[in-house]
C-alpha positions in Angstrom: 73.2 79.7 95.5 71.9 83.3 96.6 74.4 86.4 96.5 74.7 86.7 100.4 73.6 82.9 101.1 77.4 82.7 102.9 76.6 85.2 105.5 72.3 84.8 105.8 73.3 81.2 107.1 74.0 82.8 110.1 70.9 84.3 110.6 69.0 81.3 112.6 72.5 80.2 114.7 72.6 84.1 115.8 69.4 84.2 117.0 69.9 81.5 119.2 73.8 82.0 120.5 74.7 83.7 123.1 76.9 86.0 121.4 79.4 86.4 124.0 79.8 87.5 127.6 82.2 90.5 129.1 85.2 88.9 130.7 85.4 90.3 134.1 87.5 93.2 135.4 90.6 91.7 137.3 93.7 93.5 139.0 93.1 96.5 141.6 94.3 99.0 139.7 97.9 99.2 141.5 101.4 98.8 140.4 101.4 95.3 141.6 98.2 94.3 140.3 97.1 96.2 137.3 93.6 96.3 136.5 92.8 94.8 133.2 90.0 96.7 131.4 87.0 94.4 130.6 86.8 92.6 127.4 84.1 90.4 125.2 84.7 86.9 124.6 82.8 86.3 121.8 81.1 82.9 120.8 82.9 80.3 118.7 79.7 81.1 116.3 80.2 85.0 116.2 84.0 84.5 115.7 82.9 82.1 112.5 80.8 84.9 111.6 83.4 87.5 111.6 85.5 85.6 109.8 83.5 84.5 107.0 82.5 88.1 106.7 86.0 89.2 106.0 86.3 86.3 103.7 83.1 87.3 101.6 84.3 90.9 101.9 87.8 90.7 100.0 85.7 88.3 97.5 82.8 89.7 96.6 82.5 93.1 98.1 85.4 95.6 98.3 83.8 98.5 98.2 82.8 97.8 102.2 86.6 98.3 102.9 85.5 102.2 102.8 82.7 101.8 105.1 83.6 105.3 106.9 83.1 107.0 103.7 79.4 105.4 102.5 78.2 105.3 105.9 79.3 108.8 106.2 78.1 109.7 102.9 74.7 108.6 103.4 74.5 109.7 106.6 73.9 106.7 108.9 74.9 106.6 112.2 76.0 103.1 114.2 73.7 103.4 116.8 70.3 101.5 118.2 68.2 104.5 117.7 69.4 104.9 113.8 69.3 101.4 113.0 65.4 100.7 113.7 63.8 97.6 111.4 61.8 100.4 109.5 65.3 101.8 108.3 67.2 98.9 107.9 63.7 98.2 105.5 64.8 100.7 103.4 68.5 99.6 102.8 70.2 98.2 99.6 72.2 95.2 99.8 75.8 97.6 99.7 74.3 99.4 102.8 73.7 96.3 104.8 76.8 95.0 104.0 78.6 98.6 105.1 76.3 99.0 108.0 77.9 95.0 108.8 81.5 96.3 108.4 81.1 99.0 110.3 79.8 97.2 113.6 82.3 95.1 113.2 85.3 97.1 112.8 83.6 99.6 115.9 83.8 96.8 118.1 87.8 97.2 118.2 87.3 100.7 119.3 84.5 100.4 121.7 84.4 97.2 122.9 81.2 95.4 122.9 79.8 97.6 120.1 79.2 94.1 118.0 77.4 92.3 121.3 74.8 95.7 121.5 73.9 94.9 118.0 73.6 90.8 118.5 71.9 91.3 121.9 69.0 93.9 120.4 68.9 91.8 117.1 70.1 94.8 114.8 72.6 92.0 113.5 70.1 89.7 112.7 67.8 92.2 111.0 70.6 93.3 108.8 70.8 89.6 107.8 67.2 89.2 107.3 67.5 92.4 105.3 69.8 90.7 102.9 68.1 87.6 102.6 64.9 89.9 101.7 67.3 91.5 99.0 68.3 88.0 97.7 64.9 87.0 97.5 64.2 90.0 95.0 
């Protein structure tokens, strides 16, 4: 089995899932009926996929735990203009995975962060980039 074969499974059932929708806002905003900030509720899929990426994570790749640092480090920045298919082209397999981690671990600062990157398909071209690298 390929190095990464756990998470590039993902790559056709992400391409084809919704990914997940915004809850709407509810509440008015008053003591009596507080407004609840909007929220994503993710697909069951992208919820697997979240999971099984922490799983392969603590098992094969620790060194994503420090994500801040090597994205830092290398300066890449989470965002759609950064993360074009010409530069994800140029990433090795330790900066997909952090690029992955990141994403993820944004989305519980700024929610949505992880539906941008399904909905443009940054997520699955950080997949595909994987599968390329497992293919070397």
């Amino acid at each position: 089995m390929k190095k990464y074969g756990e998470l590039t499974r993902y790559i056709s059932i992400l391409e084809t899932d919704d990914g997940g929708r915004w809850a709407p806002v509810q509440g008015k905003g008053t003591k009596a009926e507080p407004m609840q900030l909007p929220f994503v509720t993710y697909s069951a899929a992208v919820y697997q996929f979240i999971k099984d990426f922490y799983f392969f994570e603590k098992a094969k790749a620790p060194y994503v735990h420090q994500y801040n640092q090597l994205l830092d480090s290398q300066g890449i920045k989470l965002n759609s203009e950064f993360l074009t298919i010409e530069r994800i082209g140029t990433f090795d397999d330790e900066t997909v995975m952090t690029v992955i981690m990141g994403i993820i671990r944004n989305d519980r600062f700024a929610e949505g962060t992880l539906r941008h990157f399904l909905k443009n398909g940054v997520m699955v071209l950080l997949l595909k980039r994987l599968a390329a690298l497992d293919e070397e």
